[in-house]
C-alpha positions in Angstrom: 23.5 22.8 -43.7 24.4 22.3 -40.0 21.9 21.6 -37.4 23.6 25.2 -35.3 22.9 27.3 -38.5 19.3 26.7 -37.8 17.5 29.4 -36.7 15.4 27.4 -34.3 19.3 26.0 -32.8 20.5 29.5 -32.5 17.1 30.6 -30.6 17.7 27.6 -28.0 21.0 29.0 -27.8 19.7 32.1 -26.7 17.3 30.8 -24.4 19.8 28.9 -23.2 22.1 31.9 -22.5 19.6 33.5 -20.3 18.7 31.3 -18.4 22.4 30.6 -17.2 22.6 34.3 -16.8 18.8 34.2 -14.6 20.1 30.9 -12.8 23.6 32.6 -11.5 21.2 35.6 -10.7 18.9 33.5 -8.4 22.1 31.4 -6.7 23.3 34.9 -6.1 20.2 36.1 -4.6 19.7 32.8 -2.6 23.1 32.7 -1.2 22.1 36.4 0.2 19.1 35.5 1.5 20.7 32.6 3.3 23.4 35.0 4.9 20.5 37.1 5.7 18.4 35.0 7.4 21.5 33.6 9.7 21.8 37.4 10.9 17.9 37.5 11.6 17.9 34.2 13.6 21.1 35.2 15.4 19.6 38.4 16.4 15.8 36.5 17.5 17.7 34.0 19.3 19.9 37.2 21.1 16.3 39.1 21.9 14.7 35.7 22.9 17.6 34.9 25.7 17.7 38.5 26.5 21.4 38.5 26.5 21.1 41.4 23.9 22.0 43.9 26.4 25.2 45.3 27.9 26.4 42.4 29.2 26.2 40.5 26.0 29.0 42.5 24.8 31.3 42.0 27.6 34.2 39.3 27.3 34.3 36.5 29.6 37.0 38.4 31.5 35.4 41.7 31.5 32.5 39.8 32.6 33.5 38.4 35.4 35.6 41.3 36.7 32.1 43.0 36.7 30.8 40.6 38.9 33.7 41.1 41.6 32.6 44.2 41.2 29.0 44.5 41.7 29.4 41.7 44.8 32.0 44.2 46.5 29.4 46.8 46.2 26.5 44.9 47.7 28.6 43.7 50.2 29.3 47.1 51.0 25.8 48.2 51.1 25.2 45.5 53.7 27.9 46.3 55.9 26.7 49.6 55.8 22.9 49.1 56.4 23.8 46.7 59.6 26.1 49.7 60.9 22.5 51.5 60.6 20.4 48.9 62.6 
């Protein structure tokens, strides 16, 4: 008789089988826990610098044609609160 026709061989065998199957489950798990917990710091670190607003959404371009923008307007104000003085 062979030592894999022993019931104790075909037991380890079976043990051995689920714990592949529970290992793959827990590399599975882990790898989305990883991906997960890269989201939550990106989002801290996006709260933390404050750049989680509107402006964090703007492109570089879009950005800076905003601030043409908003320094045309002030300098408007100005010109029109020293036409008031």
């Amino acid at each position: 008789m062979l030592f894999k026709d022993q019931p104790y061989y075909r037991k380890f065998e079976s043990l051995l089988k689920e714990l592949k199957k529970e290992l793959g489950s827990l590399k599975n798990e882990k790898q989305r826990l990883l991906q997960e917990n890269e989201n939550l710091r990106e989002k801290v670190n996006l709260l933390q610098n404050g750049s989680s607003g509107l402006f964090s959404q703007l492109s570089d371009d879009e950005k800076h044609l905003m601030r043409g923008e908003i320094s045309d307007l002030i300098n408007r104000i100005d010109k029109h609160i020293s036409k008031d003085q």
